[in-house]
N, C-alpha and C positions, 0 to 999 in steps of 0.2 A: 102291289099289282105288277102281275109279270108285262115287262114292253115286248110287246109285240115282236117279233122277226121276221123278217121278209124275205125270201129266196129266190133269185127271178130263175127261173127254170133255163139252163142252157146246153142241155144233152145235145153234144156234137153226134154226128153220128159214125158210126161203129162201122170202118169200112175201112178198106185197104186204101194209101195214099201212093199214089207216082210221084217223087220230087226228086231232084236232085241228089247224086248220092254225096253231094259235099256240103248238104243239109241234113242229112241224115248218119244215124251208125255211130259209129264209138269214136271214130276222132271228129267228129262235128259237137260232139257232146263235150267233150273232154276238153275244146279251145274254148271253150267260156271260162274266163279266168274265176267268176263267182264258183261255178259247179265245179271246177277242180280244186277249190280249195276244201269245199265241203267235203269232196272226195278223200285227199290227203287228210282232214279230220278226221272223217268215220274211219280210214285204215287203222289211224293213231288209236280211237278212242276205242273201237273195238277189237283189236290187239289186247289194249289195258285190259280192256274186262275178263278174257278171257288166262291174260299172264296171270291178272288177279285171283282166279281159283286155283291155278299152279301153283302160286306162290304158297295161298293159304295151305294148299297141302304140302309143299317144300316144309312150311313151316310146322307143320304137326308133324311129320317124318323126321324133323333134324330135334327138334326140342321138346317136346312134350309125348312121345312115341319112345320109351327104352327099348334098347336091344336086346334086354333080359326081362320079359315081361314079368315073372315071377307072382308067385299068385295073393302075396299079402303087399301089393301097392294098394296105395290107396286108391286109384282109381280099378283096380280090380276090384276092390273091396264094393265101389259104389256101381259097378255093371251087376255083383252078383247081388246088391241091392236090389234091381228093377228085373233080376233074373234075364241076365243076359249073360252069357260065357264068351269071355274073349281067351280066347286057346292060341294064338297066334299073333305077330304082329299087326301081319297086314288087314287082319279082322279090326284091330284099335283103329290105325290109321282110319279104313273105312267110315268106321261108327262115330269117329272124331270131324270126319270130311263130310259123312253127313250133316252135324250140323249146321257148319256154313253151307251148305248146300238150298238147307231149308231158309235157314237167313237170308240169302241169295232170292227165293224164291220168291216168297211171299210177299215182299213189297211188288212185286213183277205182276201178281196176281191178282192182287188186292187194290192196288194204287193205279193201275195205267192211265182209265177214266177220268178219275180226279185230274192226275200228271196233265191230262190233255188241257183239261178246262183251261190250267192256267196257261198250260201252249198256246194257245188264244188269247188267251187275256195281255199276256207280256209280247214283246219282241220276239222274234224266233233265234235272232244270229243274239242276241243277250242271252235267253234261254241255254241256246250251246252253248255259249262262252264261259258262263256261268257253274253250267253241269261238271262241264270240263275243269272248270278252275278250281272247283269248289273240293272235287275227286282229289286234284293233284294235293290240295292242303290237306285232305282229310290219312291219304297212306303214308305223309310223311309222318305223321305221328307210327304208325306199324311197329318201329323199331323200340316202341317205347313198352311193349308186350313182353318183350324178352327180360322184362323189369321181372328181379324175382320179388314176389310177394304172397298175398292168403288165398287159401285154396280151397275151392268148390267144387264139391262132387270127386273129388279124388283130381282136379285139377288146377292150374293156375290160375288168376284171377286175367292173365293175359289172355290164354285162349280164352275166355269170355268177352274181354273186350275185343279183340279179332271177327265174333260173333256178332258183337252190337256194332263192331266199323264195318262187316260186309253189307248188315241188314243198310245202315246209313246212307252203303254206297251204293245198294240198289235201290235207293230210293231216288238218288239223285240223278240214276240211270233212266228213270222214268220218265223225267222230264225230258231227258235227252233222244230219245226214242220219237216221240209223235212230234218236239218242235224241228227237226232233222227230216220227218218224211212229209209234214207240211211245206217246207222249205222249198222241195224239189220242183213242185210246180211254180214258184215265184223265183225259180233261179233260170230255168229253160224253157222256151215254146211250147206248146202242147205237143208237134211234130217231132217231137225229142225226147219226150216223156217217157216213152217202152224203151231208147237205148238207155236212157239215164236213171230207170230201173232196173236196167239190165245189168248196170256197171254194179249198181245199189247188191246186188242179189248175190254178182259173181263176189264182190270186195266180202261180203259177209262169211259167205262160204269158204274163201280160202282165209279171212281170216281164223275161224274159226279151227282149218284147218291148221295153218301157221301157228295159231295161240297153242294150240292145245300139242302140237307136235312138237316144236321146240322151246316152248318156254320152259322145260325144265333144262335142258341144257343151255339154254341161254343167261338163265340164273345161275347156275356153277358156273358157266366160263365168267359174268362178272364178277360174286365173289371172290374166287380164286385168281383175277387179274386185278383187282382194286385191293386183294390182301399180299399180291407181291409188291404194290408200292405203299403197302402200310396203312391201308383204308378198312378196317373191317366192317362187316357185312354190306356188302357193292348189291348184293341183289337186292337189297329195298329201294335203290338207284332207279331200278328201272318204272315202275309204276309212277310216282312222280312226272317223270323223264314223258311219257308216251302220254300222258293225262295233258301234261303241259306243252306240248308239241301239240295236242287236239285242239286247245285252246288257241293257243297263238294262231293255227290256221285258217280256225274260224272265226279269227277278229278281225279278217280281211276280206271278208264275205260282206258286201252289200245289197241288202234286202229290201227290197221296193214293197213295201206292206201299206195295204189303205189304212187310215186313219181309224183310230179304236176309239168309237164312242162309249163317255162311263154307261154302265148300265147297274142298276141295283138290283139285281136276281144273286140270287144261290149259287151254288155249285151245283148243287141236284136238279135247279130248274134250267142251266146249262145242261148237265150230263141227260137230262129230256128233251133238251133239243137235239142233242146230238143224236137220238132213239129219233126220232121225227124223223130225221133225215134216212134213216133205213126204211123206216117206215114210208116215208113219199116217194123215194127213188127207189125203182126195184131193180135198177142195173147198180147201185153201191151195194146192195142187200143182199144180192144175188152172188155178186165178187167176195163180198165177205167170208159167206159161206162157204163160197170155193177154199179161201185161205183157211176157214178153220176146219174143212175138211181134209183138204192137204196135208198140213202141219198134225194132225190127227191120225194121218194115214202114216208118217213121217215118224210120228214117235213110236206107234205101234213095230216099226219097222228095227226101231234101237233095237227093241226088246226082240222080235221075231231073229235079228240077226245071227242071235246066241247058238240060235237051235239049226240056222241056217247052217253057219258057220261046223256047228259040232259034226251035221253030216258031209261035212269034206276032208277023208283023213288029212291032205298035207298043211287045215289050218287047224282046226280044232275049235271047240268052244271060245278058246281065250283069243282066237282071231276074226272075232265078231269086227274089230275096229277096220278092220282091211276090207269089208263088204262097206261098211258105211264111207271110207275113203273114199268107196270107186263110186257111191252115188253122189259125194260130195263135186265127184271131178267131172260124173255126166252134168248136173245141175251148172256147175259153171263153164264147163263147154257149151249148155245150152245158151245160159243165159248172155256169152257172146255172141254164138248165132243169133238169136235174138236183137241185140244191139246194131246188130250188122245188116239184117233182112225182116226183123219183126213188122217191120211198119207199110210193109208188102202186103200183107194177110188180115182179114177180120179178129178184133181181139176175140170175139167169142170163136171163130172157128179156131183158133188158136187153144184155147181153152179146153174144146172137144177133143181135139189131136191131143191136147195134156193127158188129160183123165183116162182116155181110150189107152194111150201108150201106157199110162200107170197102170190101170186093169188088163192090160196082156200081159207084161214085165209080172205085176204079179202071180199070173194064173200060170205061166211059166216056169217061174222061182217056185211053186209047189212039184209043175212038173219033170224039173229037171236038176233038183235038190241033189245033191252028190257030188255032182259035176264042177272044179272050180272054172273052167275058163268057162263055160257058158254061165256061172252064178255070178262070174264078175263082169262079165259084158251083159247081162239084165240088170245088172245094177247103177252102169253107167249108164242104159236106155232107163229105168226110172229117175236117174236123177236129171233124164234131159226130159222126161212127162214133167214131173214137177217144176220145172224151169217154165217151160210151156203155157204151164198152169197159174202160176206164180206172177210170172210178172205181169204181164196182159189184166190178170187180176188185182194187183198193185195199180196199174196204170190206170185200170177204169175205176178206183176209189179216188183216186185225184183229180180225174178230169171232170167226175160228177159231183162232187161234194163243194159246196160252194166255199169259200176260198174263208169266210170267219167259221165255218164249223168245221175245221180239217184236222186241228189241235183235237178236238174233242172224240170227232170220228175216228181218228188214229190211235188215240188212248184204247175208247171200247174195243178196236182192232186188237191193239195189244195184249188187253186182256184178256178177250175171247182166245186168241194164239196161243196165252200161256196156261190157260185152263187146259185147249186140245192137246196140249204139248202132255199136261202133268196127269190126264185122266188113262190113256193109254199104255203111259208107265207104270201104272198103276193096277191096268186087270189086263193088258195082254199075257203077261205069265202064266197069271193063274187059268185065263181062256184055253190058251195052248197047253197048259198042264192037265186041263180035264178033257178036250177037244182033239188037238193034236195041233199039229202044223199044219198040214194040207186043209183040212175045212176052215182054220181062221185065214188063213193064204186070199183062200178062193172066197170067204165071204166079204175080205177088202176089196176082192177085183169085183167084186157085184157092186157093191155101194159105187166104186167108180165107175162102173158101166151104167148103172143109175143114174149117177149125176152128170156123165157126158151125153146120155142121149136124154135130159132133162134142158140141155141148150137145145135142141133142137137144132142138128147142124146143115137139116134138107132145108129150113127157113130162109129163104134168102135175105142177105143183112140190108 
């Protein structure tokens, strides 16, 4: 028999606050010794994740990718097996990075929910501690790939094992995801909550930015400085290194969590409570949607960039990455201002001003395609709408979800994000290849003009 659940209803309300600005903003947040260790964590742990897909392609580029593709390897032998032509290197690389890609993926997709359940059920700062620790043992083995041995599909038995330790390690990531955003509200005031998602949004973004820009030369400069005092291969150093620096940070974190009564239900009759709770509150259901249409708008955007980018002679197609930079750099511009003056303003008018700024930046970006300085200052005005939008909608998932379903609600959260993430990567190309650019443009700035005057922002809060 399912036990019952109770929720007491405590919807603070949704309004701008006056308080002290030495209660408030990014160094009022940042002096809580709890929250800055969590912070210096997620820098560490999300760095890792991100070296970590560097690395795995480091490691398909130096070992398992020849310089002379030649067309009777065996792994040629087994592409023109499944009818595939690899004529190039950097075509192997790819089609090799894709499969940790998907390993990478699918636990993210498939697992978040679940991951939450038990974010609730255990400790939150064990959960991190855990995730982190558990990472750090799992890539010291990594170096143990380079083991030569029997080969499948025209490859080593190492890249396959590379494949079942990414798949491993995003699963471990899952756990670390919803016990991490549960966390925040048991570490700060509710009056702190929008700076200390704000910190949460910008640390993501630039690390993301950080991960992904210099981890490859980060990896050669170790290498290369641990093989002049006779250490070879320093890059698998660093994973370890940044997993276990997450860990230690977070073991100093003190979590004030009510007491977990056992309960004898499922995991499925958990992950239906945590469905309940969208269902009851319509300001967490409401937020959600925001984020997975965001994040939906967001990826669409990777892909729109291509075609962006190709109409500007001085970047060209293959300078897609320098549009998504400059909205990486509006996003955490925003989400400092945010941190600094968020708690001024209604989160939902907040929200309106997101979506409205995202659907002009778009409708613009169609009509001003050519141009680089105007395509990269709409791109830093979208990335401060989705700041806008983002965190205000972070912030109302936590203030309204009651404090034992937030594991759980955070999971579905995750999930729902990495669907929107992976469904727009998936048919933007082909939309824009039968459609164009300009009508897929402008039919995102509708959907977002939709959903910003769906807050009704003439309502008074």
């Amino acid at each position: 028999m399912k036990d019952p659940v109770v929720h007491q209803r405590v919807d603070p309300p949704d309004e701008p606050r006056t308080l002290p600005a030495s209660e408030t903003g990014l160094a009022a947040v940042l002096a809580r010794g709890d929250f800055r260790r969590l912070w210096i964590g997620q820098i560490f742990s999300q760095l890792a994740d991100k070296f970590y897909i560097v690395l795995m392609v480091f490691l398909i580029a130096q070992y398992w990718v020849p310089g002379d593709l030649g067309g009777d390897t065996p792994l040629a032998e087994a592409a023109a097996a499944i009818r595939i032509n690899l004529e190039s290197r950097a075509q192997v690389i790819t089609l090799l990075a894709t499969g940790i890609y998907v390993a990478n993926t699918i636990p993210a997709v498939l697992m978040g929910t679940v991951a939450g359940v038990w974010a609730d059920r255990w400790p939150k700062r064990s959960v991190m501690v855990a995730s982190n620790g558990l990472r750090a043992l799992l890539v010291l083995f990594a170096p143990l790939a380079l083991v030569p041995g029997p080969q499948w599909l025209g490859l080593s038995w190492g890249y396959w094992a590379l494949v079942l330790m990414t798949f491993t390690e995003s699963v471990l990531t899952q756990f670390f995801a919803p016990a991490e955003q549960a966390a925040i509200p048991l570490l700060v005031p509710p009056h702190q909550l929008l700076a200390a998602n704000s910190v949460y949004q910008a640390t993501s973004m630039a690390a993301t930015i950080v991960g992904f820009a210099l981890g490859d030369p980060i990896l050669r400069l170790l290498r290369n400085a641990l093989a002049a005092v006779g250490v070879p291969n320093g890059e698998f150093l660093l994973l370890p290194l940044c997993y276990g620096l997450a860990a230690f940070a977070l073991l100093g974190i003190r979590v004030e969590e009510p007491p977990r009564q056992a309960r004898r239900v499922s995991i499925w009759q958990e992950i239906g409570e945590g469905l309940e709770v969208l269902r009851e509150r319509a300001t967490v259901r409401t937020a959600m949607l925001q984020l997975v249409l965001l994040y939906s708008l967001l990826a669409a955007l990777y892909v729109l960039a291509i075609s962006l980018a190709a109409a500007i002679q001085s970047l060209g197609p293959t300078g897609f990455g320098t549009l998504l930079a400059m909205s990486g750099i509006g996003l955490a511009l925003g989400a400092l201002a945010m941190a600094q003056l968020g708690e001024r303003f209604s989160r939902r008018l907040l929200a309106t001003a997101g979506l409205g700024t995202i659907a002009f930046s778009l409708v613009l970006l169609g009509q001003l395609r050519g141009s680089l300085v105007l395509t990269l200052v709409l791109c830093v005005l979208l990335g401060l709408g989705a700041a806008l939008l983002a965190i205000p909608a972070q912030t109302t998932i936590q203030v309204d979800t009651p404090e034992d379903q937030r594991g759980k609600v955070f999971g579905l959260q995750n999930n729902l994000i990495n669907i929107a993430l992976s469904l727009p990567l998936a048919l933007a190309g082909t939309v824009v290849s039968r459609y164009g650019l300009l009508p897929v443009l402008w039919g995102l700035a509708a959907i977002a003009l939709v959903a910003a005057l769906s807050e009704q922002p003439w309502r008074p809060s």
